[in-house]
C-alpha positions as CSV (number, residue, x, y, z in Angstrom):
1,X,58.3,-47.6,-60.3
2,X,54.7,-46.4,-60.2
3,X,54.1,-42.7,-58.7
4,X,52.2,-42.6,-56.3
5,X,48.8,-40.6,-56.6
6,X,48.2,-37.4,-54.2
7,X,45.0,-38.9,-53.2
8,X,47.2,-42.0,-51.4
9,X,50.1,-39.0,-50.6
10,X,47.2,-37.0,-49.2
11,X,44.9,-40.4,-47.0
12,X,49.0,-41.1,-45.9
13,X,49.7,-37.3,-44.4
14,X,46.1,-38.2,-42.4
15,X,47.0,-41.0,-41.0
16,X,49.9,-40.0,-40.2
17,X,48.9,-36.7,-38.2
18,X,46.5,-38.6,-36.5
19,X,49.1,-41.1,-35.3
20,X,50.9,-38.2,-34.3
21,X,48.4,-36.2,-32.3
22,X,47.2,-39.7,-30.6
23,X,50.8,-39.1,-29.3
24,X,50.8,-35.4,-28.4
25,X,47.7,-35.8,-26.7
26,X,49.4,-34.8,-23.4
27,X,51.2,-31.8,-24.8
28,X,49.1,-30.1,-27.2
29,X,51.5,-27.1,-27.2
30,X,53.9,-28.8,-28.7
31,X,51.7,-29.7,-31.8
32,X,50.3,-25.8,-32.1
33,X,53.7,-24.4,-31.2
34,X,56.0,-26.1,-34.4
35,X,53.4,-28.3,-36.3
36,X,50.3,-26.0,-36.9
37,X,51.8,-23.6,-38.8
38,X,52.8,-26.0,-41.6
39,X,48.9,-26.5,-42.1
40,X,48.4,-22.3,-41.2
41,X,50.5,-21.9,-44.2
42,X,48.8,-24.1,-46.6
43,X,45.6,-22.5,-46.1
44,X,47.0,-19.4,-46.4
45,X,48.2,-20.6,-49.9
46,X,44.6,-21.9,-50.9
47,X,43.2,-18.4,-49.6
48,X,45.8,-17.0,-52.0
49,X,44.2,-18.8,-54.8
50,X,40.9,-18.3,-54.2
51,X,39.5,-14.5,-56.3
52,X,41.8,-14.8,-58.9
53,X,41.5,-18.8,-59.7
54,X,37.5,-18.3,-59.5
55,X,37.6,-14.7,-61.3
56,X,39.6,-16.1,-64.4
57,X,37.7,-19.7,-64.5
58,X,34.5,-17.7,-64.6
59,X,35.4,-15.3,-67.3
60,X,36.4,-18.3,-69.6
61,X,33.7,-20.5,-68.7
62,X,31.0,-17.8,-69.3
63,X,32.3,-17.3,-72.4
64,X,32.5,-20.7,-73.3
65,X,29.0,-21.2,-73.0
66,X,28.0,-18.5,-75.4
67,X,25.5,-16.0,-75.9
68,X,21.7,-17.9,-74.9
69,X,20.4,-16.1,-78.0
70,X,22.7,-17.3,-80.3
71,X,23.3,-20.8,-78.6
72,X,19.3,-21.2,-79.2
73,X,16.5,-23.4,-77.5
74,X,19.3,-25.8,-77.0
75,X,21.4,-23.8,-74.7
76,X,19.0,-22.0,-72.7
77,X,16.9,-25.7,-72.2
78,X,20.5,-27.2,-71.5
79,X,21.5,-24.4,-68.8
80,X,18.5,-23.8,-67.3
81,X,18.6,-27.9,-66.1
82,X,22.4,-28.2,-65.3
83,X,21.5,-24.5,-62.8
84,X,18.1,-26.2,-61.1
85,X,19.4,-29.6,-60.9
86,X,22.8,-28.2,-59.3
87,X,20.9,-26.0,-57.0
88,X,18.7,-29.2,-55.8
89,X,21.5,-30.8,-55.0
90,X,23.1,-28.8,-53.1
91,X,19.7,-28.4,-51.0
92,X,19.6,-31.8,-50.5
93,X,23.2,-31.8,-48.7
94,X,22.3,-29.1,-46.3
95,X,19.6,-30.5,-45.4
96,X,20.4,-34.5,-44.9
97,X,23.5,-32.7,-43.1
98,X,20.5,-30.9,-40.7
99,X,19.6,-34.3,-40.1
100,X,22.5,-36.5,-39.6
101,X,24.1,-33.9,-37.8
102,X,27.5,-35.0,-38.3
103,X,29.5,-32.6,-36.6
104,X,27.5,-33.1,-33.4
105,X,29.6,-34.3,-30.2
106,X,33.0,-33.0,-31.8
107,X,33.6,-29.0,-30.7
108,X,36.6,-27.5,-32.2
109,X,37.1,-23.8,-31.0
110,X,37.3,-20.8,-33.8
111,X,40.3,-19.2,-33.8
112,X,40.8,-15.8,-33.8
113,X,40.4,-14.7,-37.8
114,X,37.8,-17.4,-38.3
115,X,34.3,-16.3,-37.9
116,X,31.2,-16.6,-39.1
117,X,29.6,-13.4,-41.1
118,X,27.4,-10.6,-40.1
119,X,23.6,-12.2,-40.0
120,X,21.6,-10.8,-43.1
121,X,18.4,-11.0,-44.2
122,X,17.7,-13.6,-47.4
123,X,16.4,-10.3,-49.6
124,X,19.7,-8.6,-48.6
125,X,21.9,-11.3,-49.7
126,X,20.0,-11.5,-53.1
127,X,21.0,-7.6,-53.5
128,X,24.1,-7.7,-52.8
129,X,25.3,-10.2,-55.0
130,X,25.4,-7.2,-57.7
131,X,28.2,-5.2,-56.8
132,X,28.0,-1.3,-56.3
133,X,31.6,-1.7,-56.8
134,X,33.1,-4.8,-58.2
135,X,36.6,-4.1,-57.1
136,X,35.8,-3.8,-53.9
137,X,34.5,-7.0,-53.8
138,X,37.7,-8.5,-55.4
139,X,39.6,-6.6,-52.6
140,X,37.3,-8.3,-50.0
141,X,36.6,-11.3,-51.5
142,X,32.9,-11.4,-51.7
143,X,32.2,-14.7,-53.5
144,X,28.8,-13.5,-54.4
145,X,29.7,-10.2,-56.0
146,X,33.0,-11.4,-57.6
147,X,31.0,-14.6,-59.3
148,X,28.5,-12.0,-60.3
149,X,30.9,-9.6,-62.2
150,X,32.7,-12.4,-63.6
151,X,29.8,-14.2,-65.4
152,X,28.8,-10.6,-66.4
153,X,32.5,-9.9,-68.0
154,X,32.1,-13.5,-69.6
155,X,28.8,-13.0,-71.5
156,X,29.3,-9.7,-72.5
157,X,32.8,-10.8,-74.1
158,X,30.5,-13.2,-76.0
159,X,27.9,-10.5,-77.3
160,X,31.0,-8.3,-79.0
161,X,32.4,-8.8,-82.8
162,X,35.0,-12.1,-82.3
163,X,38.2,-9.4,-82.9
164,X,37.5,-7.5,-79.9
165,X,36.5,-10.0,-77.4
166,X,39.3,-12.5,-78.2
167,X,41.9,-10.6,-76.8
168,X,39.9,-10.3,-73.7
169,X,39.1,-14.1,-73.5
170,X,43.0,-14.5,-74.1
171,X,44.1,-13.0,-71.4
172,X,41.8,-14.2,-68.9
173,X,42.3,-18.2,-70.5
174,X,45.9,-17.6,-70.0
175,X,45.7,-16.4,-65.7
176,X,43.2,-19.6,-65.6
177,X,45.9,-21.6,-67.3
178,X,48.2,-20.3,-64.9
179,X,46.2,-20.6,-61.8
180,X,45.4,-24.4,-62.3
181,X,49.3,-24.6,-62.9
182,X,49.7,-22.6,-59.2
183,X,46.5,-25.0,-57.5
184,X,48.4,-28.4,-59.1
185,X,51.7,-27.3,-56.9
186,X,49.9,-26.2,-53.9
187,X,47.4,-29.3,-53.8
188,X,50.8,-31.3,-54.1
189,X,51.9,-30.0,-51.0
190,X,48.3,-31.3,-49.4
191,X,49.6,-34.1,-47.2
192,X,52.2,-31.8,-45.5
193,X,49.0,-29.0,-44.8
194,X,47.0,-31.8,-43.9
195,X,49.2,-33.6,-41.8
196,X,50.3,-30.1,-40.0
197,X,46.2,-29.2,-39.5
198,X,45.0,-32.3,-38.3
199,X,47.9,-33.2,-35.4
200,X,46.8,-30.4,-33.2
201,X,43.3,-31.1,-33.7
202,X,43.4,-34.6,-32.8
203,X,46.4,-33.7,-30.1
204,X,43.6,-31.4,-28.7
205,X,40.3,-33.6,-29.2
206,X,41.7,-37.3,-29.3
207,X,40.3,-39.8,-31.6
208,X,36.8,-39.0,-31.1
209,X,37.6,-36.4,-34.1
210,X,37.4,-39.1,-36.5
211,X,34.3,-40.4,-35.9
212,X,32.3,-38.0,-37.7
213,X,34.1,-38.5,-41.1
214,X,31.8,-41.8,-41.2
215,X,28.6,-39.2,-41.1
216,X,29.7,-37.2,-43.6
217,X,30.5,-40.2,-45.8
218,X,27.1,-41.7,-45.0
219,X,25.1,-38.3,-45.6
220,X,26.6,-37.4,-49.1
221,X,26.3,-41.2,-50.2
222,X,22.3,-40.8,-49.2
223,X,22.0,-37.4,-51.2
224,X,23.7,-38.8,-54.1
225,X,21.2,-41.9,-54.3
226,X,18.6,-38.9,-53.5
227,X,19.9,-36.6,-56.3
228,X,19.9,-39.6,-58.9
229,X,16.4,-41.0,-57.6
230,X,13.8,-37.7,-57.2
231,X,15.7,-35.1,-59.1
232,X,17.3,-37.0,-62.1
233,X,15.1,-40.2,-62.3
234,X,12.2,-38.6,-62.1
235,X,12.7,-35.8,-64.6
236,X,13.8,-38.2,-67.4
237,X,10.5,-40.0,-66.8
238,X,8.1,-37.0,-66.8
239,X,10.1,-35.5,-70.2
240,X,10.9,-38.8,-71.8
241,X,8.5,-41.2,-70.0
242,X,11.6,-43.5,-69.1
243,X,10.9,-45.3,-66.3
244,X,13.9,-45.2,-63.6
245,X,14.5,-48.5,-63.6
246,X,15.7,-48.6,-67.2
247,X,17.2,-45.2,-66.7
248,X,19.6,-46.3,-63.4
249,X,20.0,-49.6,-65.7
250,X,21.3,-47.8,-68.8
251,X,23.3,-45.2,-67.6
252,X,25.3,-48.1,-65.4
253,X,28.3,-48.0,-67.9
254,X,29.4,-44.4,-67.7
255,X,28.4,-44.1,-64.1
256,X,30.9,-47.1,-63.0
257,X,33.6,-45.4,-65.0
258,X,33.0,-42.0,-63.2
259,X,33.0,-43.8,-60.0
260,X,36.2,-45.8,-60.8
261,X,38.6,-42.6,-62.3
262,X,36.3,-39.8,-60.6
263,X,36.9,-37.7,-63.4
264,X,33.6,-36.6,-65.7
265,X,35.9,-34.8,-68.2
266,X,37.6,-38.9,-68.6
267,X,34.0,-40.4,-68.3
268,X,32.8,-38.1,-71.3
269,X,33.8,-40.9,-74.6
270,X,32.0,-43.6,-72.3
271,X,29.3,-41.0,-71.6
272,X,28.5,-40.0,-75.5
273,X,28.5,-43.5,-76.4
274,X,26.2,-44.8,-73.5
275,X,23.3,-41.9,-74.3
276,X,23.5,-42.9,-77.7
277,X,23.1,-46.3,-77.5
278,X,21.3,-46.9,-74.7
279,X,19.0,-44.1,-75.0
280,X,18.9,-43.2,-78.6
281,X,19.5,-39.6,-78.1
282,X,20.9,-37.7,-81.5
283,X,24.6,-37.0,-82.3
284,X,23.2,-33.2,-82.1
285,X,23.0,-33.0,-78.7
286,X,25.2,-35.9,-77.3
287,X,28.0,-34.2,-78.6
288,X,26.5,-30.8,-77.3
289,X,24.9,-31.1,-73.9
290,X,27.6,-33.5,-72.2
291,X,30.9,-31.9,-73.2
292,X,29.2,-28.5,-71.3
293,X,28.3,-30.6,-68.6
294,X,31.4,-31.9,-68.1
295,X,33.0,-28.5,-67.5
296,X,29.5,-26.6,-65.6
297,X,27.4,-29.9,-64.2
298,X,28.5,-30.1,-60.8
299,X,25.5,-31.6,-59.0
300,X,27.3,-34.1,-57.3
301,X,29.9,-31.7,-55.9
302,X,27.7,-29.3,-55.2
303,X,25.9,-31.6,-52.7
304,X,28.9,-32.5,-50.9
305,X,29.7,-29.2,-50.6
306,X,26.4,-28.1,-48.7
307,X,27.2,-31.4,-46.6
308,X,30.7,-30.5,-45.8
309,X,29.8,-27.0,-45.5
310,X,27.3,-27.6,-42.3
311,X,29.0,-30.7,-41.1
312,X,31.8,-27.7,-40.7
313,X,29.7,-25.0,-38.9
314,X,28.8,-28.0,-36.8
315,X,32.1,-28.7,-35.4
316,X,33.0,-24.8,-34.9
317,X,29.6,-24.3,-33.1
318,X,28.1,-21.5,-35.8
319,X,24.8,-21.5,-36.5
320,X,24.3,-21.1,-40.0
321,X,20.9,-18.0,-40.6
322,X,18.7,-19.1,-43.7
323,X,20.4,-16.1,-45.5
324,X,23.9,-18.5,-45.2
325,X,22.5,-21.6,-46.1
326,X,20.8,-19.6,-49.2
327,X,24.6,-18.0,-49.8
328,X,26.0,-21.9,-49.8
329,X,23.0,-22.9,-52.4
330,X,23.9,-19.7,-54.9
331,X,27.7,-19.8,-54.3
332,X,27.7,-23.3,-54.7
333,X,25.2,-23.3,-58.2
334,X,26.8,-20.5,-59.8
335,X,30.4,-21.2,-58.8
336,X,29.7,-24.5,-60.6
337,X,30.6,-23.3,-63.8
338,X,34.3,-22.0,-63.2
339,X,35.6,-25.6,-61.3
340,X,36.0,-27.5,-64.5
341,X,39.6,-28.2,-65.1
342,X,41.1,-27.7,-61.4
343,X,42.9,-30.6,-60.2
344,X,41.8,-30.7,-56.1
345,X,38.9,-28.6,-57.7
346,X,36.7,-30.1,-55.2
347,X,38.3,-29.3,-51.8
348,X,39.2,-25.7,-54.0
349,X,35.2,-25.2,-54.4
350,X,34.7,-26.0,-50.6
351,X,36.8,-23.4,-49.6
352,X,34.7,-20.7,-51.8
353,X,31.7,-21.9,-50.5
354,X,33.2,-21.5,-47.1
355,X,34.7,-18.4,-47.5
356,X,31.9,-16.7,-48.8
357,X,29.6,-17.5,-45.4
358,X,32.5,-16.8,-43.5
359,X,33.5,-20.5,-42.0
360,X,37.0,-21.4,-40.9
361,X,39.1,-22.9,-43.7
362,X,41.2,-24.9,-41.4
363,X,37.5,-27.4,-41.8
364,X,39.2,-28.5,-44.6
365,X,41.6,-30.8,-43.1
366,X,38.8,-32.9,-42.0
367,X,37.4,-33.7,-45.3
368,X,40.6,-33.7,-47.0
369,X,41.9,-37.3,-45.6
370,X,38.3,-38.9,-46.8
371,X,37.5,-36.8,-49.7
372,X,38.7,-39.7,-52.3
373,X,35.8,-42.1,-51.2
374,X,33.4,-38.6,-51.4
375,X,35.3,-37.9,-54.9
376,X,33.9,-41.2,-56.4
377,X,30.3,-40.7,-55.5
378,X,29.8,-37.2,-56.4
379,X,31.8,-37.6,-59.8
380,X,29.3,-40.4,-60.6
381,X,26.4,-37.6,-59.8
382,X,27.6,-35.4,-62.0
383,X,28.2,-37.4,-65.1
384,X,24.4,-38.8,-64.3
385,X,23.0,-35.3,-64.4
386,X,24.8,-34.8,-67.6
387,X,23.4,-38.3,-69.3
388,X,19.5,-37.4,-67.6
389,X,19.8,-33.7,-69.1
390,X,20.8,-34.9,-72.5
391,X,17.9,-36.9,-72.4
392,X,15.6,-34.6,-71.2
393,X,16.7,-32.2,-73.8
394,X,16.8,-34.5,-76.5
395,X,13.1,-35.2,-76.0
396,X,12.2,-32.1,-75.9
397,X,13.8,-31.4,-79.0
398,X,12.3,-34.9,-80.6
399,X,15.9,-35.7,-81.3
400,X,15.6,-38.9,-79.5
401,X,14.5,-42.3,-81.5
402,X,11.7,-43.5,-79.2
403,X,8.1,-42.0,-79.2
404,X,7.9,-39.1,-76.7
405,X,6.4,-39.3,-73.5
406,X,5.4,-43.0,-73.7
407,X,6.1,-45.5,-71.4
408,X,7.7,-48.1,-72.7
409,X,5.3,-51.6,-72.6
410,X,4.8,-54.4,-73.6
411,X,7.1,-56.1,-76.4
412,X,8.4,-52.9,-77.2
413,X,9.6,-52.6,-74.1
414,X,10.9,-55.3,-73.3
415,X,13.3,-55.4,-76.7
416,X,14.1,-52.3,-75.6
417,X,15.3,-53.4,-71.9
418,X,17.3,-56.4,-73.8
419,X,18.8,-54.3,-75.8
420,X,20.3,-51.6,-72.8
421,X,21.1,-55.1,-71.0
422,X,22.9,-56.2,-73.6
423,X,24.8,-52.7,-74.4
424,X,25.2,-52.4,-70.7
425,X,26.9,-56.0,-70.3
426,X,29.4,-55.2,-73.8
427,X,30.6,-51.7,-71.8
């Protein structure tokens, strides 16, 4: 018999909570009394994860990327895009969620230990992501600071002789290994958290709390097509002079796959193959600029998490300052290189983002029910911003087979089109 996958285990415990609170509706108590605290424990268990699993991932990712200097033009080029990109995106979400607006008409009180934080000013929350004292901020769980330290541990393991750092790597590869082992068992145990969050909430609010869900869907749909169109599409064609046409056209075989398994890590075979052929973009960097995007290219998630994000203040009533929303963009950019690897890693990222502006975790259990369907679109972003960046590098670098910078025309170009129609229709 087939297992069933936590994704169906996880849309099941939905449904069935919100069958359940329909029911309770006349005796909320009963729901907060002996349901809620199966969901108060599961967050409890993700808050559990949260410094150590992004600490360790940080370390090893840092590190994996290597020392700029030594990686080259390549590295810094290849960076530099997957960081700007990713912090686009994540733009993009806040603001089509400032304009959909889709936690408005749905007020769900904050309890007691969820608030939002202190207002600061934008210059303040650009100083304080250095850390006076980095173990404080472990002990308080400042995103910020503890993503700061950690990238900092990570490149300068990179910059000492291979005998001393590897120990050091070691270590911290081995409590990653173990926290992905500890966030596989929790996220099993999603559909009982999410069935034990969501029953008082619709006991409380009726079904009008599911309305919203379609908003959030619709808004991180838009700023994927956004993301792909004006950020990806059109820096292929000013680097490459690829018109987006032929780009959306030849990049249709990996992106189908990503949306299909939502995994980039599974797309990456499919990936290499499509830039390649499709493209003509060298063996050099294929094989170097879309395995590291796989693990630190998270424009796609990063976008639904600034949707999510505000679509959550939304529904608690805070009003995020610009110093937040600039918090969400930096958390979510630079924590973008330590999710790689985490199965749930996308509801896991939400709750760093949310955690380091202060929002309630419980926000989670309303994404949670719909987040395969926002799973498929974001993957499909990220593995895109991996195929445009290894173009945009690759021409750059003249390492791809086509004349720079040129448009393609006439016969040329139409040979060319054929020829991505007809690699396109054999994937």
């Amino acid at each position: 018999m087939k297992k069933m996958k936590l994704t169906t285990k996880i849309f099941i415990g939905l449904a069935a909570g919100v069958a359940v609170g329909l029911l309770l509706q006349g005796a909320p108590d009963i729901a907060n009394t002996y349901i809620k605290p199966i969901g108060t424990l599961f967050i409890n268990l993700i808050k559990m994860l949260i410094v150590p699993l992004v600490f360790s991932s940080l370390i090893v990712g840092a590190a994996s990327i290597g020392d700029i200097k030594t990686l080259g033009r390549i590295g810094g080029k290849t960076l530099s895009y997957y960081l700007l990109t990713t912090a686009f995106a994540v733009t993009i979400g806040l603001f089509l969620a400032t304009i959909f607006m889709p936690g408005a008409g749905l007020t769900i009180p904050v309890s007691g230990t969820s608030k939002a934080v202190a207002s600061v000013s934008l210059v303040d929350t650009f100083l304080n992501i250095i850390p006076q004292n980095p173990l404080k901020g472990l002990v308080e769980g400042n995103m910020l600071q503890i993503i700061a330290f950690a990238l900092f541990l990570g490149m300068g393991a990179t910059s000492l002789p291979e005998n001393k750092a590897q120990p050091f790597i070691s270590f911290f590869e081995s409590v990653a290994e173990i926290m992905y082992k500890i966030t596989g068992f929790i996220m099993s145990l999603a559909p009982y958290g999410v069935f034990g969050l969501i029953v008082p909430v619709v006991a409380s609010n009726g079904a009008a709390v599911l309305i919203p869900l379609i908003k959030v869907i619709g808004a991180v749909y838009v700023g994927c097509i956004i993301q792909m169109a004006l950020v990806y599409a059109v820096t292929v064609k000013g680097f490459a002079g690829i018109s987006p046409l032929r780009f959306m056209k030849g990049i249709l075989p990996a992106a189908a796959t990503a949306f299909s398994t939502s995994s980039s890590s599974g797309t990456l075979p499919v990936s290499i193959r499509t830039i390649k052929e499709n493209f003509g973009v060298s063996d050099k960097i294929a094989s170097f600029v879309l395995p590291l995007g796989a693990t630190i290219n998270m424009g796609g998630t990063s976008l639904y998490q600034g949707v999510c994000a505000l679509f959550i203040a939304q529904v608690y009533g805070i009003d995020l300052t610009f110093a937040q929303m600039g918090t969400i963009i930096l958390t979510a950019t630079l924590g973008a290189i330590g999710t790689a690897g985490v199965p749930g890693g996308g509801l896991i990222m939400l709750s760093i983002v949310l955690t380091s502006v202060g929002l309630p975790l419980e926000g989670l259990t309303l994404i949670a029910g719909i987040d395969r369907i926002l799973d498929m679109a974001r993957t499909s972003i990220n593995v895109i911003g991996d195929l445009a960046a290894s173009i945009v590098v690759g021409a750059s670098e003249k390492e791809i087979q086509y004349p720079q910078g040129q448009e393609q025309t006439s016969e040329q170009g139409r040979e060319q089109e054929r020829e991505v129609e007809s690699a396109t229709s054999l994937s």
